[in-house]
C-alpha atoms as a printed R data frame, in Angstrom:
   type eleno elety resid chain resno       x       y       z
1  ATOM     1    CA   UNK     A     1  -1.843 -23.383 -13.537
2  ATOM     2    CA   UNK     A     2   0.129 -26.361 -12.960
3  ATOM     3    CA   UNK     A     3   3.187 -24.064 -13.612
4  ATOM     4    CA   UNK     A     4   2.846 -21.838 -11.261
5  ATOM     5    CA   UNK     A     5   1.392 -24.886  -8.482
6  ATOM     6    CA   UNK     A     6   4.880 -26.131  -9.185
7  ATOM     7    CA   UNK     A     7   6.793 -22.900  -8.447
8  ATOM     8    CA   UNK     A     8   4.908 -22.655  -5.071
9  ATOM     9    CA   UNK     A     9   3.119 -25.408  -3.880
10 ATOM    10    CA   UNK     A    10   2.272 -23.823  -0.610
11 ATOM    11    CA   UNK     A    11   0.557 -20.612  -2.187
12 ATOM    12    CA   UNK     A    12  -3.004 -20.947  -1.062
13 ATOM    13    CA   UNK     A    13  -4.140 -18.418  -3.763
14 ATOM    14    CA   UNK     A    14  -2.809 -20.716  -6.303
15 ATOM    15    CA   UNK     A    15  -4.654 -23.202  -4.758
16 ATOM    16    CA   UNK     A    16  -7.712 -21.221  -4.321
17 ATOM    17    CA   UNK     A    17  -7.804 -19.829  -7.893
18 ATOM    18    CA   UNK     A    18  -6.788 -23.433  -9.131
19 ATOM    19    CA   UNK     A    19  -9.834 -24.748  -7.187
20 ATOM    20    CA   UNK     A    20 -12.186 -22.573  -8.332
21 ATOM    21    CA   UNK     A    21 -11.436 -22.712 -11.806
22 ATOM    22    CA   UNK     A    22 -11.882 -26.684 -11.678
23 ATOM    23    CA   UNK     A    23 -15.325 -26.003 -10.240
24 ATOM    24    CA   UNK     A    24 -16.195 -23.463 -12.334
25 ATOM    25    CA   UNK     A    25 -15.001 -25.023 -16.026
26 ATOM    26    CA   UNK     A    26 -16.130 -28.406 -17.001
27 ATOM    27    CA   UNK     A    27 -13.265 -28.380 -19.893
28 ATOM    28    CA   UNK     A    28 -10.674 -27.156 -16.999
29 ATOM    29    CA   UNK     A    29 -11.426 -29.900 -15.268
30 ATOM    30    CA   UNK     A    30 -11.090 -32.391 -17.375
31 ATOM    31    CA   UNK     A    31  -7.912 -31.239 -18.882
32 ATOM    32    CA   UNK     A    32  -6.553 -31.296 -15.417
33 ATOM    33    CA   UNK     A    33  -6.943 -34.674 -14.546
34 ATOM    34    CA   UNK     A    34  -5.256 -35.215 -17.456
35 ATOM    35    CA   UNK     A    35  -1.539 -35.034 -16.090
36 ATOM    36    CA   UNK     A    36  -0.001 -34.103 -19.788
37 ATOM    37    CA   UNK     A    37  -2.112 -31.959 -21.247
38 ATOM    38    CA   UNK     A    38  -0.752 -28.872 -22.973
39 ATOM    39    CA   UNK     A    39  -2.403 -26.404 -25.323
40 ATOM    40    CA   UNK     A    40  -1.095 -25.938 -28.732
41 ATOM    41    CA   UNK     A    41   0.062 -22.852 -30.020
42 ATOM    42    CA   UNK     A    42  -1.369 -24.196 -33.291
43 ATOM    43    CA   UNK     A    43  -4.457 -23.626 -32.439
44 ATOM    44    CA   UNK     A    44  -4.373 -19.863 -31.306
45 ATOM    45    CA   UNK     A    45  -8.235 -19.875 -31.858
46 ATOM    46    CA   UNK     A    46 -11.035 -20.655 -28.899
47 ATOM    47    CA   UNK     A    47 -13.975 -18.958 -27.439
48 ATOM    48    CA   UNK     A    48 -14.192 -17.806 -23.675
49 ATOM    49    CA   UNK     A    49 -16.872 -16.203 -21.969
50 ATOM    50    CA   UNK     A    50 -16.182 -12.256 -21.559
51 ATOM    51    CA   UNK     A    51 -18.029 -10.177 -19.614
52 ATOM    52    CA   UNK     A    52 -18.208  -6.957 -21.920
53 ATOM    53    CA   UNK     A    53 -19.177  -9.352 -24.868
54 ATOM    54    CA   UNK     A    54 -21.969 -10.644 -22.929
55 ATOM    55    CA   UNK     A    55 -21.776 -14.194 -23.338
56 ATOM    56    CA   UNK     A    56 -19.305 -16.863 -25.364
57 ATOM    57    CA   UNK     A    57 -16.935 -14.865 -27.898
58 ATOM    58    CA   UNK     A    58 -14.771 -16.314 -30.364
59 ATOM    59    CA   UNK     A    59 -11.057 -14.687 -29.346
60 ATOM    60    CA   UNK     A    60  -7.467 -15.311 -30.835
61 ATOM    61    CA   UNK     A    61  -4.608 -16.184 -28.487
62 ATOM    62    CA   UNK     A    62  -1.363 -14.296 -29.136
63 ATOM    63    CA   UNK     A    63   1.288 -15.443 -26.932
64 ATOM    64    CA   UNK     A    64   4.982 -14.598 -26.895
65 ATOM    65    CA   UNK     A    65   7.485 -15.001 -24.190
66 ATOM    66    CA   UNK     A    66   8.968 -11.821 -21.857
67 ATOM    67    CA   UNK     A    67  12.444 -10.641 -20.684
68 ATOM    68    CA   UNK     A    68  11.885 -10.950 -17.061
69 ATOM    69    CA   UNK     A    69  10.836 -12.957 -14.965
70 ATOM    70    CA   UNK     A    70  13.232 -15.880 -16.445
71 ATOM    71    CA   UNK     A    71  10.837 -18.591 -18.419
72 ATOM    72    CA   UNK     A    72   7.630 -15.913 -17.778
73 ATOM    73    CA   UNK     A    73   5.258 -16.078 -20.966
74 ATOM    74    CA   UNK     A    74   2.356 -13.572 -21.795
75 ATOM    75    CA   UNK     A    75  -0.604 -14.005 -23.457
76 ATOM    76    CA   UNK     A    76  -3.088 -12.115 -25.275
77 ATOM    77    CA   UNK     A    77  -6.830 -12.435 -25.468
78 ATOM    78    CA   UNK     A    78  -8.018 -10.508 -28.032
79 ATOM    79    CA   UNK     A    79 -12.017 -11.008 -29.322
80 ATOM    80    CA   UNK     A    80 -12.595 -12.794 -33.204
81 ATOM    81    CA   UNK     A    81 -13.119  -9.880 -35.317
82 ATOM    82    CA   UNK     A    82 -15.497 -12.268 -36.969
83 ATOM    83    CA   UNK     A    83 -17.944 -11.700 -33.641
84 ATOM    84    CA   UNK     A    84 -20.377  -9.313 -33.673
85 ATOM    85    CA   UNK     A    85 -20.099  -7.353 -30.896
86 ATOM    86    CA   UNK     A    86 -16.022  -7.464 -31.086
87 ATOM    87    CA   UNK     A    87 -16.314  -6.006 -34.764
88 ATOM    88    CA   UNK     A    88 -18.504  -2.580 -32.780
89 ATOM    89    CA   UNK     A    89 -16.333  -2.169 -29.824
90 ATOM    90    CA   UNK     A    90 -13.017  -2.935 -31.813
């Protein structure tokens, strides 16, 4: 988020998006008033709210970085086989 705020400061759907996230997230929040904060690859393992796992499911982050756009990144969110309701669907 603070990325792409940086790359185009005057994009009102970054701002917008950025906004509502920060309402929405109490953990977004407070990582955002934190003006260093980074995630760790090390720790490719969180939970996040999906809507076809109906409710908080444990996922694994795989992130690697892309050709083009220069310095783009993509990112994977793909649920814990160790949840339930991944393990059926997966």
């Amino acid at each position: 988020m603070r990325l792409a705020l940086a790359r185009s400061p005057e994009n009102e759907r970054v701002i917008e998006l950025i906004t509502t996230i920060i309402r929405a997230n109490p953990e977004a929040r407070r990582l955002w008033h934190i003006p260093d904060s980074q995630v760790s690859a090390a720790i490719p393992k969180r939970s996040m709210n999906l809507p076809h796992h109906k409710g908080i499911t444990p996922i694994e982050i795989v992130a690697f970085d892309v050709l083009a756009p220069p310095h783009g990144r993509m990112a994977i969110l793909v649920p814990s086989p160790s949840h339930p309701s991944s393990a059926a669907t997966a």
